[in-house]
C-alpha positions in Angstrom: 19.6 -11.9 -21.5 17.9 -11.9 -25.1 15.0 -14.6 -24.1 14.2 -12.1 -20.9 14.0 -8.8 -23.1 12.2 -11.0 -25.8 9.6 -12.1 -22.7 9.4 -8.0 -21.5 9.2 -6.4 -25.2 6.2 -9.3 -25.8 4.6 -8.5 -22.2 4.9 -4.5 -23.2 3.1 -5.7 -26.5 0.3 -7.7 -24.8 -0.6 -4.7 -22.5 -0.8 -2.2 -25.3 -3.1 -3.9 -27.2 -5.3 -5.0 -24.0 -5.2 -0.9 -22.7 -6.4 0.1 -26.0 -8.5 -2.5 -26.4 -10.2 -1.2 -22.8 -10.2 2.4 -23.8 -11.4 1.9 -27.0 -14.7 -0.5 -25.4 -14.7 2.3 -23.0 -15.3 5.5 -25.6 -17.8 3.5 -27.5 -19.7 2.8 -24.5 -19.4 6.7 -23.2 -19.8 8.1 -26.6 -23.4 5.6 -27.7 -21.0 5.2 -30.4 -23.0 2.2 -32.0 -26.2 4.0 -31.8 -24.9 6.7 -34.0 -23.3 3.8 -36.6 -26.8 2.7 -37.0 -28.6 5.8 -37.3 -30.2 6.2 -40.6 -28.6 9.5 -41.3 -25.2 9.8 -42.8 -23.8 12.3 -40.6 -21.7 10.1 -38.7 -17.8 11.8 -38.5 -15.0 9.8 -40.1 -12.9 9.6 -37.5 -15.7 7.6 -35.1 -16.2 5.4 -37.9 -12.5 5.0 -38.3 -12.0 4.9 -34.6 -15.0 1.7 -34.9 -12.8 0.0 -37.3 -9.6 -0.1 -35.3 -11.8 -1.4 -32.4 -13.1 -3.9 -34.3 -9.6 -4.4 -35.1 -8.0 -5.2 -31.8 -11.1 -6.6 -30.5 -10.5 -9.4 -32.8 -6.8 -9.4 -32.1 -7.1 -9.1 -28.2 -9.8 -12.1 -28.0 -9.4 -14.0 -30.6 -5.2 -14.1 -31.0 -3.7 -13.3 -27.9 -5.0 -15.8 -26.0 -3.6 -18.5 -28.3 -0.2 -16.2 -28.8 0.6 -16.8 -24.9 -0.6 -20.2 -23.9 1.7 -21.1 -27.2 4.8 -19.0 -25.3 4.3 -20.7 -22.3 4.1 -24.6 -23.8 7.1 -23.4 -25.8 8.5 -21.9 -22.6 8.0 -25.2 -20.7 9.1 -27.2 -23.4 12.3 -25.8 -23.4 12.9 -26.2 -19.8 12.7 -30.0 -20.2 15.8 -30.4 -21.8 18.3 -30.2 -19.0 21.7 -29.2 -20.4 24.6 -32.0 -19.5 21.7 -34.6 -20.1 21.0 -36.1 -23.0 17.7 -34.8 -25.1 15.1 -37.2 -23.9 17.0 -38.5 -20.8 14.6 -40.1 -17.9 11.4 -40.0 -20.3 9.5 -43.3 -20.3 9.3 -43.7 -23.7 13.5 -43.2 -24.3 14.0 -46.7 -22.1 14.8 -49.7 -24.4 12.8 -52.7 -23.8 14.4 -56.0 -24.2 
């Protein structure tokens, strides 16, 4: 029961950051947000500059981390299917037989 609410809290996590990764990309889009960063006036609010930075942020996180994060939990996942309990670790492998 711990690996299967281990498996739904890191789903729940993955979706956060990919739904506010999407709204985020979404009010910058809306908003010309990058057209204002790069305007040579400094009237640009704090909170769209601070709203930028944590989209910069999870971009990074949501492209550059997550995709690693789960095909690492599903090798791990699969790895840890292979060992059949009442078997010992490494039966039926090829490399386990002895030669002679």
């Amino acid at each position: 029961m711990k690996t299967r609410n281990r498996w739904i809290l890191s789903a729940v996590a993955i979706a956060a950051v990919l739904v506010l990764h999407e709204v985020l990309l979404r009010w910058m889009d809306e908003g010309n947000v990058v057209a204002s960063l790069f305007a040579a006036d400094g009237h640009v609010p704090m909170m769209t500059l601070a709203l930028a930075c944590l989209f910069l942020a999870v971009r990074l996180v949501a492209v550059l981390f997550l995709p690693g994060l789960i095909l690492s939990a599903i090798v791990g996942w699969l790895l840890s299917r292979r060992d059949v309990p009442g078997k010992p670790a490494g039966a039926g492998h090829p490399t386990s037989a002895t030669r002679n």
